[in-house]
C-alpha positions in Angstrom: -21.1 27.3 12.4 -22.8 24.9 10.1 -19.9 24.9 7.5 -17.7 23.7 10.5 -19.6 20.9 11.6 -19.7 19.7 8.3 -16.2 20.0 7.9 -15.2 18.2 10.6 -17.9 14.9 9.8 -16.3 15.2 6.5 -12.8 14.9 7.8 -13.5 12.3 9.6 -15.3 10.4 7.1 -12.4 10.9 4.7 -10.2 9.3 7.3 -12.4 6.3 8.3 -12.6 5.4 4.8 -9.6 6.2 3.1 -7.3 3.5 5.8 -6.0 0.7 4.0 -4.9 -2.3 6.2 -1.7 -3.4 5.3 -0.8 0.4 3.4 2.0 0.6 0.8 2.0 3.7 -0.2 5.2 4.0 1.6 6.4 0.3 -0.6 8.5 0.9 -3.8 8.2 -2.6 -5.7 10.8 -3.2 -8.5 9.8 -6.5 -10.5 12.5 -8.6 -11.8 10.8 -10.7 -14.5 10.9 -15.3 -14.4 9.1 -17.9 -16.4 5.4 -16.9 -15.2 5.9 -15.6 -12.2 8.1 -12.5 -11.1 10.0 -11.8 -7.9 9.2 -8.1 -6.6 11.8 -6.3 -4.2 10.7 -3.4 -2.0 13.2 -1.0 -2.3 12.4 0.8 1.2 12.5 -1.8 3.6 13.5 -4.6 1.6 10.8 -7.1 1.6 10.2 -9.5 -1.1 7.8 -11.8 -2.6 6.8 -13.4 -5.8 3.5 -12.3 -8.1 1.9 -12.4 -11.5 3.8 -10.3 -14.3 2.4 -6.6 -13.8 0.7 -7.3 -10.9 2.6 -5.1 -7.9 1.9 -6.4 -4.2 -0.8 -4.9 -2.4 -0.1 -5.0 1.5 3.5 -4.2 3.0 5.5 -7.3 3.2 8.2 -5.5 5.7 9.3 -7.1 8.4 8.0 -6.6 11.6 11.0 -5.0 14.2 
């Protein structure tokens, strides 16, 4: 009974910390390469924006519907 309780506080821990406002593990950024800065391309939904060399974006840039 114990082992469940802790379970479930432990799921739900997991779940409270683990969310990431503005998620991309759904994104898949190509990076097209400029002078200093480079342009990325989500391949998914199609968003783009413009970064440091290397540096993919962080939060999903799609469009909202």
């Amino acid at each position: 009974m114990i082992f469940a309780g802790v379970f479930v506080v432990a799921v739900i821990l997991l779940l409270v910390f683990n969310y990431r406002h503005g998620d991309t593990r759904k994104c898949r950024w190509r990076e097209r390469r400029g002078e200093g800065q480079s342009s990325w391309t989500c391949v998914q939904c199609g968003a783009t924006t413009t970064g440091p060399r290397g540096e993919t974006p962080e939060i999903c840039l799609r469009p909202k519907a």
